[in-house]
N, C-alpha and C positions, 0 to 999 in steps of 0.2 A: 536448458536446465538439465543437467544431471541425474538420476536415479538415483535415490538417498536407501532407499528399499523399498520392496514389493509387501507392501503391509496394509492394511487397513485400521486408519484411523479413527472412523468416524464424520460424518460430512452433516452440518445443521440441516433439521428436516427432517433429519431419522432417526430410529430407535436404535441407540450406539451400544444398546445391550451386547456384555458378550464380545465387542470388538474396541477396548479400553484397553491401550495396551504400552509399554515401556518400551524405548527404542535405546539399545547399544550403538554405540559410536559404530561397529562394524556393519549396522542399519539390521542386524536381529531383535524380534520382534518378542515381547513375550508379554502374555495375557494378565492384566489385574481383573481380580475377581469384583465386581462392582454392580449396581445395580441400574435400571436402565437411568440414561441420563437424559432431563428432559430436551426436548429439540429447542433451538434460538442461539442469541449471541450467549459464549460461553466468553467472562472475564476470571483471568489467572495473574496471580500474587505469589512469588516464591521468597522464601525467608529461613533461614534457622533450618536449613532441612528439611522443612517442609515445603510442599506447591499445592495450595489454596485453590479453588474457583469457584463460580457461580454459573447456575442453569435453569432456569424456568423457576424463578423464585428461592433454590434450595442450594445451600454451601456446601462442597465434599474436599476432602484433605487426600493428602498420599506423604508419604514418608520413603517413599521409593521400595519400601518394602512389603508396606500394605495401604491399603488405601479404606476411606467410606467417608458416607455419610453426614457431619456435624448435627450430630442430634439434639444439640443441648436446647432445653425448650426456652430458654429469654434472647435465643434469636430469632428474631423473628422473620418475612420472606425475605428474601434478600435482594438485589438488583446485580451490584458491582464488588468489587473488592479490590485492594489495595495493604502495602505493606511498607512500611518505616519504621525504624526503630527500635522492633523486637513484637509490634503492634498490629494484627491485620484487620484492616478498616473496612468494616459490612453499610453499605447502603442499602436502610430498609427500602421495600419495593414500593413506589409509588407515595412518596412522604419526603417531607426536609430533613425527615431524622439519618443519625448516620452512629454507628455502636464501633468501638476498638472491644479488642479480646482482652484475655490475661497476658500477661508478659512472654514471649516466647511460648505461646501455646494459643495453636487456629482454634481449637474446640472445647475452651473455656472461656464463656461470655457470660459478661452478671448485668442482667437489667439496666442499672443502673449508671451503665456505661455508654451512655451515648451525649449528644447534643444536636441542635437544629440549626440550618444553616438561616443566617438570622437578619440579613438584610435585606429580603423580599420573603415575601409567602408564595416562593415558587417549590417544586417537585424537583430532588437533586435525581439527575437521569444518572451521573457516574463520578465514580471517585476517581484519582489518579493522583500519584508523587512524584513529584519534581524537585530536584533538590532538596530531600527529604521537609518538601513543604507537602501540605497536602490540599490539592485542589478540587473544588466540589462543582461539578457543574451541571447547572440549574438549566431549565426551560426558558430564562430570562436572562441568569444573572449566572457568575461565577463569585467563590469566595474561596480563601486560601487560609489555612489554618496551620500552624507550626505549635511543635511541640514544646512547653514551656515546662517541664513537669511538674507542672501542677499536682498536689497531692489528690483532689477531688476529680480530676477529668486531665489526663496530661496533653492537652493540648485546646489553644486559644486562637482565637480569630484575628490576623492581623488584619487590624480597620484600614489600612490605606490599600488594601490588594481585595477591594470590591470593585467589581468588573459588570458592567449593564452590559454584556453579551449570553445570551445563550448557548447553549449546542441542541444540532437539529437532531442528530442519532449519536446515542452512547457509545455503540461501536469506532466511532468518527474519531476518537479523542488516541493520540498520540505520543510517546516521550521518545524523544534521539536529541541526543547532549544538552540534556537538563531542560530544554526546552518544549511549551506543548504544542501539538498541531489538532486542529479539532473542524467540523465543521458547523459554522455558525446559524444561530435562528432565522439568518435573513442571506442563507443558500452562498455564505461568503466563505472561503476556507480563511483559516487566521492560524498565526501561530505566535505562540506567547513571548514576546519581548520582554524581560522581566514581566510588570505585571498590565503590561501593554498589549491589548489585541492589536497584532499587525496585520495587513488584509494580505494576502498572499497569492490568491486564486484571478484569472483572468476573467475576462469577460464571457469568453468561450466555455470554462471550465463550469462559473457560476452558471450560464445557462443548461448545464449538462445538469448540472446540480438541478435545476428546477426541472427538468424534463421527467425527473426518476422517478415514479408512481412510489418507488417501495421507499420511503427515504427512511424510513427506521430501520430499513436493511444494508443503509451506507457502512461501509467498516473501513476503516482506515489503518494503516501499520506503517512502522518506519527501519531502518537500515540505514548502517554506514558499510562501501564497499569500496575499496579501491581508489579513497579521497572523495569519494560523493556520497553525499548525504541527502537521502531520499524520503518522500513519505509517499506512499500508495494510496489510491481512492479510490476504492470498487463503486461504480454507483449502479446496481442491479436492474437487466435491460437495457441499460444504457453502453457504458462503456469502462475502462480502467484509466487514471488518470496518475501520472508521474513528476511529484517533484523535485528538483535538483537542488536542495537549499545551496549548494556549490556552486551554483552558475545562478540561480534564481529563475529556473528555465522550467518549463512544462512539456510532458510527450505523452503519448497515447501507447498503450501495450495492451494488445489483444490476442487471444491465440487464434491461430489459423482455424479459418471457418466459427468462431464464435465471436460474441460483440465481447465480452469478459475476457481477461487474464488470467489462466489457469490458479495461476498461486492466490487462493483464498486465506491465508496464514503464516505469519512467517515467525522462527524464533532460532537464536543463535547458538549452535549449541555444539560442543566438541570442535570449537576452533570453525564451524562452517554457519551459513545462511542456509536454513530449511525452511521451504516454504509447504507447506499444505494444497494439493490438488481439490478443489471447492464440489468437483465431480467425483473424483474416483475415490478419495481417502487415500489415494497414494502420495510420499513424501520425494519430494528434489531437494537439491543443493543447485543456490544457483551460483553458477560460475562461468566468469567474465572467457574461459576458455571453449567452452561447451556451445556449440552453435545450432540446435536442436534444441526446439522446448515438448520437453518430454519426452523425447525421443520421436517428434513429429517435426512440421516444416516450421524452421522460424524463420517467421515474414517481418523483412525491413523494409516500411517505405518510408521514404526521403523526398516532403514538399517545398515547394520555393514559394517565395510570396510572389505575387501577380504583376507580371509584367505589362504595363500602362502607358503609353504614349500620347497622353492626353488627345484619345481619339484616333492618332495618326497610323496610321500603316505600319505597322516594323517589318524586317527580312533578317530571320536569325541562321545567320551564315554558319556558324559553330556553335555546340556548347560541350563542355569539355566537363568532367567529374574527378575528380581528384580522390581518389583513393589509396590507401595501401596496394601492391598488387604481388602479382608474383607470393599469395598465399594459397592457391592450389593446394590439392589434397594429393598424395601418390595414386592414388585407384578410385573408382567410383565414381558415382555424383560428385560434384566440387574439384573432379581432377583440371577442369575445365572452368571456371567459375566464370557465371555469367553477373551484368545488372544491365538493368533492362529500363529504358526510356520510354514514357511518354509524355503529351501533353494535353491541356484542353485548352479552347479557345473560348467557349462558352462558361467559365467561372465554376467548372468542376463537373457540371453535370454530364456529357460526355466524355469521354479521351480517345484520342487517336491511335492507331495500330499500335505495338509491342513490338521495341528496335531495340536489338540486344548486341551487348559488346564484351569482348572477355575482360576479364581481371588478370589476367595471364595467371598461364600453368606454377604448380611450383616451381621457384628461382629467377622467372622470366620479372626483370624490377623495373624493368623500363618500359612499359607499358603503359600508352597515352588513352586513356578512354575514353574515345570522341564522337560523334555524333554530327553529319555536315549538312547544308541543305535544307535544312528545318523550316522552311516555307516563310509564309507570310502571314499574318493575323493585326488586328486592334487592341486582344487584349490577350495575355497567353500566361498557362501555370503548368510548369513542370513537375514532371515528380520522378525517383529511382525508387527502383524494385530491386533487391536481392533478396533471393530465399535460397541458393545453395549451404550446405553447410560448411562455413569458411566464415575466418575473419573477414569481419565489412566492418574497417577503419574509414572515415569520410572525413576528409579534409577541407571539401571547399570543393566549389565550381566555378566556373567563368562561362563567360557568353558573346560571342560578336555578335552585336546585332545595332543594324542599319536603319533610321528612320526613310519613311516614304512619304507618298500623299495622303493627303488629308481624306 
């Protein structure tokens, strides 16, 4: 990832007094005068020129020019927030109730502006819009609400998009191309098929999901980059989880030396991907060219699934890595680019020595990156390592290998 600027944004946890601040496309930083903002998951709504959020109960606006507070007293705490239609949609905190403002204006709310979500007596944890529907999601249940303009409350419940799913953390919940991704009351990731929970998360993943002690501190985000269409899954202590709605594929992204994913936040802005540093407050841009996360090591490992000869001996004569090559750097680290082989015979919990092959220098394209001799085992998993800073293209591997005795 990139350097977007050297700024300080603010990180949940802290007293972000004083460090609320406006980013120019050229990543200059400049100070809103604001009052401290509470610590927790912060939900943002932009509309009309305005950008909306909520923090530890309380709503604040910004106009990019000035910012504060929502003081109007018939709002009451708040949780989530949401924007369609000219309308930004308040969920009160810990209630089925849920309030729209005045027409094109966050900081005119009349009492008498709300409704309850009505098909269970559950707690809406978070609002969100999808195809200017608006989706309310319950501790149990989900229900979808579109705008009818109604002269008394401009928007009604469509009865057939009652959904017996919950979400486990409000953070969890998602929108990339009209569609939602959330994580479920029963530790499942789903993503909204029309108005169909699809199950999406693996078996691996759900158990990750249930290991998390903090689960109300799941936060989920999503991104399209480069044809792939992603949703992120921080689950705290545990680890970050990556989906490919493009392949239908799952990976693991950690920064070097931590179980977590640096980027805690991510939003699109000036034609780039900025994500939020969850430690520092400092902002990236991530791009697909940039081979440094953060300006630190970015670590690729590359597993195979387990080699098994229903008990018998193998002898793996070759295994061969197909990569791009001949991506070399002129000077420095990566003028040389290495990956680097191992394997375990024991189902992961060891691995044997670190056997390194180049990638070749730049230009060099014919570069076979091979590995011979590989011994013998019953049951064997390989893995690649590359952390030079350099394209790491992976193509595919191959393997000779010879059964033996039983």
């Amino acid at each position: 990832m990139a350097p977007a600027g050297e700024f300080s944004i603010g990180t949940s946890g802290e007293d972000r007094s004083g460090i609320n601040n406006k980013v120019a496309e050229d990543g200059t930083a400049t100070a809103i005068s604001l009052e401290a903002i509470p610590a927790g998951h912060v939900f943002m709504a932009a509309g009309n020129g305005y950008l909306v959020w909520t923090a530890g109960g309380n709503a604040y606006w910004t106009d990019g020019s000035d910012a504060g507070k929502i003081n109007d007293p018939d709002l009451p705490k708040v949780s989530s927030v949401a924007y369609t239609d000219g309308y930004w949609i308040f969920v009160e905190q810990d209630t089925g109730r849920w309030f729209v403002t005045a027409i094109n204006n966050p900081k005119d709310i009349n009492a008498l502006d709300f409704a309850s979500a009505e098909s269970q007596p559950d707690d809406i944890k978070r609002v969100i819009v999808a195809h200017r529907e608006v989706w309310l999601l319950g501790t149990e249940t989900i229900e979808v609400w579109q705008n009818t303009g109604n002269a008394d409350f401009p928007f009604e419940r469509y009865n057939p998009a009652a959904i017996d799913r919950g979400i486990m953390s409000a953070a969890s919940a998602a929108v990339l191309d009209n569609a939602i991704f959330w994580v479920g009351d029963d530790s499942i990731v789903y993503r909204g098929e029309g108005y169909t929970p699809s199950a999406i998360s693996t078996p691996e993943v759900s158990k990750a999901i249930d290991v998390c002690s903090d689960k109300a501190g799941i936060v989920g985000f999503t991104w399209s980059q480069e044809g792939h269409v992603l949703y992120a899954l921080r689950l705290p202590g545990v680890s970050t989880w990556i989906y490919d709605a493009s392949t239908q594929l799952w990976h693991e992204r950690e920064t070097f030396g931590r179980d977590l994913w640096r980027a805690g936040t991510h939003a699109k802005v000036y034609g780039k991907h900025v994500v939020g540093d969850d430690t520092t407050g400092g902002l990236y841009t991530l791009d697909f060219g940039t081979y440094t996360d953060g300006g630190g090591i970015l670590h690729t490992d590359i597993y195979f699934p387990q080699i098994w000869a229903d008990d018998r001996r193998f002898v793996t004569h070759r295994f061969q890595a197909d990569f791009e090559v001949g991506v070399g750097l002129t000077t420095g680290q990566g003028s040389n680019p290495q990956a680097m082989l191992q394997w375990s015979n024991d189902g992961g919990f060891t691995w044997s020595n670190e056997h390194w092959r180049s990638l070749g220098s730049i230009g060099v394209r014919r570069r076979r990156v091979m590995w011979r001799r590989l011994g013998a085992a019953r049951q064997r998993t390989y893995r690649l390592r590359i952390t030079d800073p350099v394209k790491r293209a992976f193509l595919g591997a191959t393997a000779d290998i010879e059964g033996g005795a039983v």
